[in-house]
DRENKOLSE-105154 format. One record per residue (C-alpha): residue in one letter; x negated, y, z negated. Coordinates in Angstrom, 2 decimals, decimal comma. Layout:
{"a" {X Y Z}}
...
% end
This chain:
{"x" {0,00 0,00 0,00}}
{"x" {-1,10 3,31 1,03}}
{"x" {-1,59 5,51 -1,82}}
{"x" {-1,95 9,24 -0,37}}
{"x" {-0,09 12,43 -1,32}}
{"x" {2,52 13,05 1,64}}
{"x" {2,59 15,21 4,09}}
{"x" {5,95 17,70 4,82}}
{"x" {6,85 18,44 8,10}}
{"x" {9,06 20,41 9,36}}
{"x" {10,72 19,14 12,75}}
{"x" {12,38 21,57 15,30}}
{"x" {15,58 20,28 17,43}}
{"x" {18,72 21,55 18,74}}
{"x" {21,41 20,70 15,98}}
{"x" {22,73 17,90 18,45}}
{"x" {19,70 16,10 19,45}}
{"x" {19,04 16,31 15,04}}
{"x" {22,37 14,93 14,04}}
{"x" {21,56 11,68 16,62}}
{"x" {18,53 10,78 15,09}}
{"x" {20,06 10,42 11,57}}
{"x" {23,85 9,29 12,79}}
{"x" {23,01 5,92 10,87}}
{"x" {20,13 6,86 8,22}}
{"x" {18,87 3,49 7,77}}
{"x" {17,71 3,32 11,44}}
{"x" {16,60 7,01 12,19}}
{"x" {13,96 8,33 14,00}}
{"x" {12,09 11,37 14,75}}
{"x" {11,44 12,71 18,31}}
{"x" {9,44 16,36 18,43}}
{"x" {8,03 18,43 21,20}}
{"x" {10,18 16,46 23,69}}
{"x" {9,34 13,47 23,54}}
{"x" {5,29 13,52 23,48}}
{"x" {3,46 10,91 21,34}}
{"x" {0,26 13,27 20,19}}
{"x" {2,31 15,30 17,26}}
{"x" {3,93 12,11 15,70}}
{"x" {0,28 10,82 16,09}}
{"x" {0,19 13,38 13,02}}
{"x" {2,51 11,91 11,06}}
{"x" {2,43 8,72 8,60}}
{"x" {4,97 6,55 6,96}}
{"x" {5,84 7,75 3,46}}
{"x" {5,61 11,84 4,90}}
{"x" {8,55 14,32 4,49}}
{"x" {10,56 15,29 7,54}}
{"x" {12,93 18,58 7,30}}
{"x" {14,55 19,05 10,83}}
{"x" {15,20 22,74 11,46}}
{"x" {17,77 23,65 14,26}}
{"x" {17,60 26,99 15,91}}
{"x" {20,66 26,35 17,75}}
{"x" {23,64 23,95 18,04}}
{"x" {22,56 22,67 21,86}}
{"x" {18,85 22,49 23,50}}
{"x" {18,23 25,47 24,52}}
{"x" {21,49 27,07 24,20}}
{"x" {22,42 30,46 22,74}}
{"x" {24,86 28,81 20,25}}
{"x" {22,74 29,60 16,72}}
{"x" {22,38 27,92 13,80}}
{"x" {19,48 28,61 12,24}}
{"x" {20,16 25,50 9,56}}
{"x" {18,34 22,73 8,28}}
{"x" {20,38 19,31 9,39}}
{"x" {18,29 16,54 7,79}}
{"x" {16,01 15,61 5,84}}
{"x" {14,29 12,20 5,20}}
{"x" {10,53 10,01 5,21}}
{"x" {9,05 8,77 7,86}}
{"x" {8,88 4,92 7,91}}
{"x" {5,79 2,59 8,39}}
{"x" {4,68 1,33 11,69}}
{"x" {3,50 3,53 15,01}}
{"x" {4,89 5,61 17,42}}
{"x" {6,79 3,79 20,10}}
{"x" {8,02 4,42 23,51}}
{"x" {12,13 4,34 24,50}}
{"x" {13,00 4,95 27,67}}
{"x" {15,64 7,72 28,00}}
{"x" {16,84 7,25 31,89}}
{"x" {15,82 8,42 34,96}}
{"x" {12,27 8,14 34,37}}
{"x" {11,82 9,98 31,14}}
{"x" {9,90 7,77 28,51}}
{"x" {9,58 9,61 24,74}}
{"x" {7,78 8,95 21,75}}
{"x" {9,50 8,37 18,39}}
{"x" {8,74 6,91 15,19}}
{"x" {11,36 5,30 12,32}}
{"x" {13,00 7,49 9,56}}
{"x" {15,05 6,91 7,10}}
{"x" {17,62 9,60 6,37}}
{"x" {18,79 11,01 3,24}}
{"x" {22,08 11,92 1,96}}
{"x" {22,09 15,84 2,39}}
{"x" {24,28 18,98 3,93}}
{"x" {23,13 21,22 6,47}}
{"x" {21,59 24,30 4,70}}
{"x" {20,83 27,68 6,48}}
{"x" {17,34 28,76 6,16}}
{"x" {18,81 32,86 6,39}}
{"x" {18,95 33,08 2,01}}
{"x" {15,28 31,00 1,79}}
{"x" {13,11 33,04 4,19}}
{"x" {11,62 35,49 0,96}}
{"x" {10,66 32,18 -0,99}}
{"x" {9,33 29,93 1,92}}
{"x" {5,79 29,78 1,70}}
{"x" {5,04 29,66 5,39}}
{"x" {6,95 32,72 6,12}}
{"x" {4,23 35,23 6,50}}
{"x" {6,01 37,86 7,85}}
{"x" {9,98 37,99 7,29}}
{"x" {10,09 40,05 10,64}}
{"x" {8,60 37,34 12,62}}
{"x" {9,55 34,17 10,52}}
{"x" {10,44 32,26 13,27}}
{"x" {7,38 32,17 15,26}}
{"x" {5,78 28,54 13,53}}
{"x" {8,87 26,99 14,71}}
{"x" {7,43 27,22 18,34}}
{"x" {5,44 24,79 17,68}}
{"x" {8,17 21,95 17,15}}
{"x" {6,25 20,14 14,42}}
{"x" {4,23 22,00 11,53}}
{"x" {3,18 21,05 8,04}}
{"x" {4,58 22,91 4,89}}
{"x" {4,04 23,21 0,85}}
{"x" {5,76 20,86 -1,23}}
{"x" {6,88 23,89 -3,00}}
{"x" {8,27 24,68 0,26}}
{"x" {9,98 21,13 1,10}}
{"x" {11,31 21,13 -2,58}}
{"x" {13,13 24,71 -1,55}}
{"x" {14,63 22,76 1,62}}
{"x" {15,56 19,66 -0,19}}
{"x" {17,25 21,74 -3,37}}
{"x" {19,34 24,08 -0,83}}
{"x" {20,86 20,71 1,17}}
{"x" {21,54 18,78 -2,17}}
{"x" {18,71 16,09 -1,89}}
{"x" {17,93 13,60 -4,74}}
{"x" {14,54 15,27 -5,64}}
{"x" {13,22 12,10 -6,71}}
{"x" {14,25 9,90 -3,62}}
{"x" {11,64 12,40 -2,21}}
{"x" {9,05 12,08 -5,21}}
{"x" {9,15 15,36 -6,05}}
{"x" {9,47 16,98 -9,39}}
{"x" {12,11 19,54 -10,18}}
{"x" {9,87 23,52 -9,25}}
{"x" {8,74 24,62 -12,34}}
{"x" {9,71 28,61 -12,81}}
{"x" {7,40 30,66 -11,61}}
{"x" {5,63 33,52 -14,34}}
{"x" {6,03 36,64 -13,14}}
{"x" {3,11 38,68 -13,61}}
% end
């Protein structure tokens, strides 16, 4: 058994393309950057996955701005499916936790990767980037996740200075 500290990733999808992957938790997967197999490379079984969805369709103008799920990434490698019409992704198994979508509008001042609240969208460009578990616990609190399903302690209040 692999002992390391996990990784938390957040996951960018259209809210559709999200809800699909965790329609039946207990076989779930994760699919980023469409489909390519170097970012889930990244990834290892026991690590955090928040998906984030910008909007409710790929590419469409329909917003959201909401986290949809949340769950850990399951052991073995990435694998190919093929999707049709000659377009093979990459995914790897997740298994999905119980939670509600959560907006990310009333977390952006406490999200640790938020920089700059004027630009606070910009990491999700890159479709797959790590975060704090101070940040993951923030994500995980706001859709109603069992803390401990994700082995994480309960934030301890910050001292303000």
């Amino acid at each position: 058994m692999d002992n390391s500290v996990p990784t938390n990733w957040i996951a960018v999808a259209s809210a559709q393309h999200a809800r699909l992957r965790c329609r039946e938790p207990a076989k779930g997967f994760m699919q980023v950057c469409h489909g390519k197999i170097a970012p889930l490379k990244r990834v290892a079984p026991g690590d955090r996955v928040a998906y984030y969805a910008p909007a409710m369709t790929m590419g469409g103008k329909d917003r959201l701005q909401s986290f949809v799920s949340l769950g850990i990434v399951q052991p073995g490698q990435p694998y190919a499916c093929n999707m049709g019409g000659g377009f093979v992704s990459y995914r790897r198994d997740v298994r999905y936790l119980p939670a509600r979508e959560a907006p990310i509008a009333p977390l952006l001042d406490d999200l640790d990767f938020v920089e700059d609240r004027s630009r606070w969208g910009y990491r999700f460009r890159f479709g797959l980037f790590k975060v704090s578990d101070h940040d993951m616990r923030l994500i995980a609190q706001a859709m109603t996740v069992d803390l401990a399903q994700l082995g994480l302690e309960p934030a301890m209040p910050r001292l303000s200075s």
